[in-house]
C-alpha atoms as a printed R data frame, in Angstrom:
   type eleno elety resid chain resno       x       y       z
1  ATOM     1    CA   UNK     A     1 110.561 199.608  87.952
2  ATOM     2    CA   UNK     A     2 113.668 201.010  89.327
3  ATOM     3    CA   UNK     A     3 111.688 202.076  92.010
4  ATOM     4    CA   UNK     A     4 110.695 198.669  93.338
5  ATOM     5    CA   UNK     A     5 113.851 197.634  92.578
6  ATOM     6    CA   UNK     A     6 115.180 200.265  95.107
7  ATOM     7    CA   UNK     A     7 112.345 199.041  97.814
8  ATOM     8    CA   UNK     A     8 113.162 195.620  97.366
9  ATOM     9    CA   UNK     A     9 117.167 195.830  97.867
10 ATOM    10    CA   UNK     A    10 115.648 198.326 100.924
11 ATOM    11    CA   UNK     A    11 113.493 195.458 102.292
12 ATOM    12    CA   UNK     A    12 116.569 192.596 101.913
13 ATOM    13    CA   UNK     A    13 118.403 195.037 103.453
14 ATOM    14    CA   UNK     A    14 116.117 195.280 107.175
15 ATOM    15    CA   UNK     A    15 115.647 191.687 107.144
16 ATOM    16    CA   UNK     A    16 119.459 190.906 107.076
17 ATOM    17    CA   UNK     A    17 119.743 193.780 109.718
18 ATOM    18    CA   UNK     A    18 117.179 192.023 112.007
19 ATOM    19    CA   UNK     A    19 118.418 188.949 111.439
20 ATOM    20    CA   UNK     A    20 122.179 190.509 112.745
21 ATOM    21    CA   UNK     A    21 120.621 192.407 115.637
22 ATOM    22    CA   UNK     A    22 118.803 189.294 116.938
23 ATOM    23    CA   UNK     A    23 121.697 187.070 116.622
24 ATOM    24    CA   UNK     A    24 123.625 189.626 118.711
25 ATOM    25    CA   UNK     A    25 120.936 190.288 121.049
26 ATOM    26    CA   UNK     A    26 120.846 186.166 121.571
27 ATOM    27    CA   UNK     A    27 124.679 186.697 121.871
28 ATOM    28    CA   UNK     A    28 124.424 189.208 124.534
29 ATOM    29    CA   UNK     A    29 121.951 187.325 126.699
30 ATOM    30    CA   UNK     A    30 124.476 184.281 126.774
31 ATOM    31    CA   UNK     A    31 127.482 186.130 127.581
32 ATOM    32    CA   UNK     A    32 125.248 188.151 130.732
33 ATOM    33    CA   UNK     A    33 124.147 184.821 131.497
34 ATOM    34    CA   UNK     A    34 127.706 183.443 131.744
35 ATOM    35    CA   UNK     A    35 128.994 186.276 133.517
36 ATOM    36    CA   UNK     A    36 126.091 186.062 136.243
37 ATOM    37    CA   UNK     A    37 127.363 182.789 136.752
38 ATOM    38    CA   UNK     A    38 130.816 183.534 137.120
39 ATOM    39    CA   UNK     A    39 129.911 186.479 139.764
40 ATOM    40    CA   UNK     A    40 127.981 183.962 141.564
41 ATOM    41    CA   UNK     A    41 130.528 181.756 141.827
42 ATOM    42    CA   UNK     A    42 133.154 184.795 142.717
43 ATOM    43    CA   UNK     A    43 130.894 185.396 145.228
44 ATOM    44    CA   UNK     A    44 130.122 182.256 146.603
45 ATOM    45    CA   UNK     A    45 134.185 181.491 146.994
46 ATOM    46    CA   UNK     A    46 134.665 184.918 149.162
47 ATOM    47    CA   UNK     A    47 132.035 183.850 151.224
48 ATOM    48    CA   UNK     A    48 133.679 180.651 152.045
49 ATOM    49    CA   UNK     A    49 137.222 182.357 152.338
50 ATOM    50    CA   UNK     A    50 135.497 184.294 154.548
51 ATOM    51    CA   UNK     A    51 134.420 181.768 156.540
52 ATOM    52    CA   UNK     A    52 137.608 180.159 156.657
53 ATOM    53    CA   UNK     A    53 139.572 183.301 157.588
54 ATOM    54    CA   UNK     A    54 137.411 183.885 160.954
55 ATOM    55    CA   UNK     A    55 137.375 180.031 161.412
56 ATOM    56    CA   UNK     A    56 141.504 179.922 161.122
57 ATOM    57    CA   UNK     A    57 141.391 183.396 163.605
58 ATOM    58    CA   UNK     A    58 139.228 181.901 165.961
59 ATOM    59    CA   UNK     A    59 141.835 178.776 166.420
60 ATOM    60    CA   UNK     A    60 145.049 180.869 166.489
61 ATOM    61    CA   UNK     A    61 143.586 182.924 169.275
62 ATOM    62    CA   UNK     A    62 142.337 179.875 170.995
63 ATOM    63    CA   UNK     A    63 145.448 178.417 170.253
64 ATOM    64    CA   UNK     A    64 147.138 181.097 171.970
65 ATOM    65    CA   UNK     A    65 145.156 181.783 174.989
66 ATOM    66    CA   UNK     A    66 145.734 177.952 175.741
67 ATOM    67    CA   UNK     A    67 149.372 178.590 175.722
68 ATOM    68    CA   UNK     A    68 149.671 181.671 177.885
69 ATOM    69    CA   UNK     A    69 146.814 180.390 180.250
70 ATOM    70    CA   UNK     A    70 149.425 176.972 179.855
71 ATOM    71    CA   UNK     A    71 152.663 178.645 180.248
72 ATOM    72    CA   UNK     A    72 151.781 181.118 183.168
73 ATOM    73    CA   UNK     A    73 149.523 178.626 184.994
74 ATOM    74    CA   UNK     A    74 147.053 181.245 185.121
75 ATOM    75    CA   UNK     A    75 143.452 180.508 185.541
76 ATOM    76    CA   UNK     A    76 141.269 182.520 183.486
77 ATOM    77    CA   UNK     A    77 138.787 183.161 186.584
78 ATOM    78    CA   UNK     A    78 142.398 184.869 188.492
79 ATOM    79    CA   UNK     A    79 142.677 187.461 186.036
């Protein structure tokens, strides 16, 4: 008797410990999840700074060659 007493506190046991390990397991999926998304986004938002970095480099130096070619009255075929 004590036996089966022992096997069945052993069995309630495992199923409580399953029952924990899958509700962390669920857990874990929706915080990789979550932080896959966030990464993504991360991602997504240095790309466009990137973008917008070369885009505002591209008009400064523009911005300056019109100037000099504007101030000197250079021609940028004399140079």
């Amino acid at each position: 008797m004590e036996r089966l007493i022992r096997f069945t506190y052993a069995h309630d046991l495992l199923k409580k410990n399953v029952k924990r390990t899958q509700k962390l397991a669920q857990e874990s999926d929706a915080a990789l999840e979550t932080y896959q998304r966030q990464v993504r986004t991360l991602e997504e938002c240095l790309a466009c700074s990137d973008n917008l970095y070369v885009c505002t480099l591209t008009r400064f130096d523009t911005g300056r060659e019109l100037v000099f070619w504007g101030v000197t009255g250079r021609s940028k075929s004399s140079n």
